[in-house]
C-alpha positions as CSV (number, residue, x, y, z in Angstrom):
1,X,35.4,54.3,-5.8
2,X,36.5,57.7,-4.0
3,X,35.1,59.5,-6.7
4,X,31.8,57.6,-6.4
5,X,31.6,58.3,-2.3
6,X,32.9,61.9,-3.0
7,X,30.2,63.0,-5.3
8,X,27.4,60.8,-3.6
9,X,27.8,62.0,0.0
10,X,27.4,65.8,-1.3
11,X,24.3,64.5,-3.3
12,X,22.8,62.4,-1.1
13,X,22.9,65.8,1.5
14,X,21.6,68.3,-1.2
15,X,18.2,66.0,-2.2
16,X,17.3,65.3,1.5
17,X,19.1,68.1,3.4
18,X,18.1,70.9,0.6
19,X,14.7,70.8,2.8
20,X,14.9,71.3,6.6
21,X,11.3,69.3,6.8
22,X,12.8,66.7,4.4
23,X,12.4,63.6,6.8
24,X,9.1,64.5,8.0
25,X,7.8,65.2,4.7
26,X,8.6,62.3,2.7
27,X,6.5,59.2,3.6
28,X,9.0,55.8,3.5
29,X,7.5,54.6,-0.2
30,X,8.5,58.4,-1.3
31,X,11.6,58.1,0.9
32,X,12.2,55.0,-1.2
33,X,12.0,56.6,-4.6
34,X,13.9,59.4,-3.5
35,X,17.0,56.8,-3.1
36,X,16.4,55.3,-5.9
37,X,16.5,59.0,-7.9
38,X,19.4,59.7,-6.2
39,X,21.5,56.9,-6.7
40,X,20.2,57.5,-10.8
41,X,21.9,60.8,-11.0
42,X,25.1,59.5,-9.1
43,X,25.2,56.7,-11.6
44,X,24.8,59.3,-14.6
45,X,27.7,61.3,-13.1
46,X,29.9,58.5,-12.6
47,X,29.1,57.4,-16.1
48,X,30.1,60.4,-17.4
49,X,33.3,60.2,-15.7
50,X,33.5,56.3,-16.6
51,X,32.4,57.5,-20.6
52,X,30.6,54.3,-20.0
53,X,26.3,55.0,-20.6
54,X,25.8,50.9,-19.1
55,X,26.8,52.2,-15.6
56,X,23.9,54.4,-15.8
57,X,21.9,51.7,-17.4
58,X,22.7,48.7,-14.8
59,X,21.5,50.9,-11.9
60,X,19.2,53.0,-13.2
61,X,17.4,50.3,-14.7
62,X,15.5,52.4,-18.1
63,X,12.4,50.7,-18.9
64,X,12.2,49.4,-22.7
65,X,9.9,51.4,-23.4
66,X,11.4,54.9,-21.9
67,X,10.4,58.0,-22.9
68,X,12.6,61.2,-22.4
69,X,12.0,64.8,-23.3
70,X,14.7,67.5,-23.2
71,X,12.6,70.1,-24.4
72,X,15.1,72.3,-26.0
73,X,14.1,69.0,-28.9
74,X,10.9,69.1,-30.6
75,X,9.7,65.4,-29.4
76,X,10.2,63.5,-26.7
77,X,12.5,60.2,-27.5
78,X,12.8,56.5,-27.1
79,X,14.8,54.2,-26.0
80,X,16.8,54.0,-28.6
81,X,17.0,57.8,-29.4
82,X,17.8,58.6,-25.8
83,X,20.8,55.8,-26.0
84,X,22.2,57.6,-29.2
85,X,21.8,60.8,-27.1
86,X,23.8,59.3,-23.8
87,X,26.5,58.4,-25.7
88,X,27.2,61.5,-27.7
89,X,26.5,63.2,-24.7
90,X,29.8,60.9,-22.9
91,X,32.1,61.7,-25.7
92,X,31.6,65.7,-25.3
93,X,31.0,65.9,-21.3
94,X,34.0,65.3,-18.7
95,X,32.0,66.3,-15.7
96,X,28.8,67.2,-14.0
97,X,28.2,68.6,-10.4
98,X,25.0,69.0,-9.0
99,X,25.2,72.2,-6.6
100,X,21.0,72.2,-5.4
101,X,18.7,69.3,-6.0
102,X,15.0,70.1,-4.6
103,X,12.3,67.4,-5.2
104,X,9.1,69.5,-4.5
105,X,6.6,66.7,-4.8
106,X,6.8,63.3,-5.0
107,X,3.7,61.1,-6.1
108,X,3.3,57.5,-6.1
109,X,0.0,55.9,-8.0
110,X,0.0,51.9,-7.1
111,X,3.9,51.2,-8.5
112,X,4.3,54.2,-10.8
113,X,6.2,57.3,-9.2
114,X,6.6,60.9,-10.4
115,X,9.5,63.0,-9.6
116,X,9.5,67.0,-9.7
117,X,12.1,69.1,-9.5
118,X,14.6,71.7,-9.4
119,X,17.9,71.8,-9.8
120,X,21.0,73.7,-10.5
121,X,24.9,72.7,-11.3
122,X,27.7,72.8,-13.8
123,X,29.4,70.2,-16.3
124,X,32.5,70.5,-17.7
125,X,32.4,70.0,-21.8
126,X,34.8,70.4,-24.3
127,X,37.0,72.0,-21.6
128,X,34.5,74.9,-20.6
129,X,32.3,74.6,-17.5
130,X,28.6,75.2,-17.9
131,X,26.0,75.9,-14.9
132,X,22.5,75.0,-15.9
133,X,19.6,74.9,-13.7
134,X,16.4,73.0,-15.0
135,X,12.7,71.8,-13.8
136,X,12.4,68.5,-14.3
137,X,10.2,65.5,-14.1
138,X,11.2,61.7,-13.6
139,X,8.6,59.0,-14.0
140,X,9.4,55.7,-12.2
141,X,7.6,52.2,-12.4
142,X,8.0,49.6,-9.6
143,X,8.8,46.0,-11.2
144,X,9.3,43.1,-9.0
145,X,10.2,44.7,-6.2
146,X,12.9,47.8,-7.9
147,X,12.1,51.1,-9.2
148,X,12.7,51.4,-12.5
149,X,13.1,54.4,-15.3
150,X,10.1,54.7,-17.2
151,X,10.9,58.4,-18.6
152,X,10.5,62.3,-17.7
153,X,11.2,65.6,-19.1
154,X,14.1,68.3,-18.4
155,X,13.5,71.8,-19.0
156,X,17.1,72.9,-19.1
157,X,18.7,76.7,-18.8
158,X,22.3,77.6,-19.2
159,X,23.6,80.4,-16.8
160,X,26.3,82.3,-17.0
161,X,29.6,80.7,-14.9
């Protein structure tokens, strides 16, 4: 549980604080997906550190019919796809640390969201840190009530440690 405040404290301040006009620019529905964004990523982290993808799952909440593109791939994937990819992903990756998280836009259409962003950090896999940054785009869908993940793309870059 330590783990889970220490990384989601330093989160929580990089999405909202990574923008001095942060509070007065997101509206309370966009404020709203923005929590729900950020406790997705601190659930993918602390699945990585659990090796267990259903922590992500359970609070994250993927859609059935998800659709993700990491588009270093040729096609975006599926559900199914994208839960083959998770897991391999767990057995290879011991950490990730998001440094800068900067949603630039956030749009809401009735109960569908879309996410834009930039970000930077480093994982640790196979015993060698990485630091990436990426532009990326999440695509959320309110049902009854909870935001939910309907899909989104990464456009990732390694950097040099």
């Amino acid at each position: 549980m330590k783990h889970t405040i220490a990384f989601a404290v330093p989160l929580l301040l990089l999405l909202t604080g990574s923008d001095v006009e942060a509070a007065d620019r997101w509206s309370p529905d966009q404020q709203e997906v923005l929590a729900h964004v950020e406790d997705c990523w601190a659930a993918w982290a602390d699945a990585v550190r659990a090796k267990d993808p259903s922590i992500w799952e359970n609070r994250c909440r993927p859609a059935d019919e998800v659709v993700w593109w990491w588009t270093p791939d040729a096609a975006p994937m599926k559900r199914k796809s994208l839960t083959r990819l998770f897991q391999s992903w767990l057995e290879t990756t011991d950490r990730v640390v998001w440094w800068d998280v900067r949603p630039s836009e956030i749009t809401i259409i009735g109960d569908v969201a879309i996410v834009y962003f930039y970000s930077r950090g480093s994982l640790v896999r196979d015993g060698n840190r990485l630091n990436f940054s990426s532009k990326r785009v999440e695509h959320l869908r309110r049902v009854d009530g909870q935001w939910s993940f309907l899909g989104g793309m990464v456009n990732p870059e390694i950097v040099a440690p």
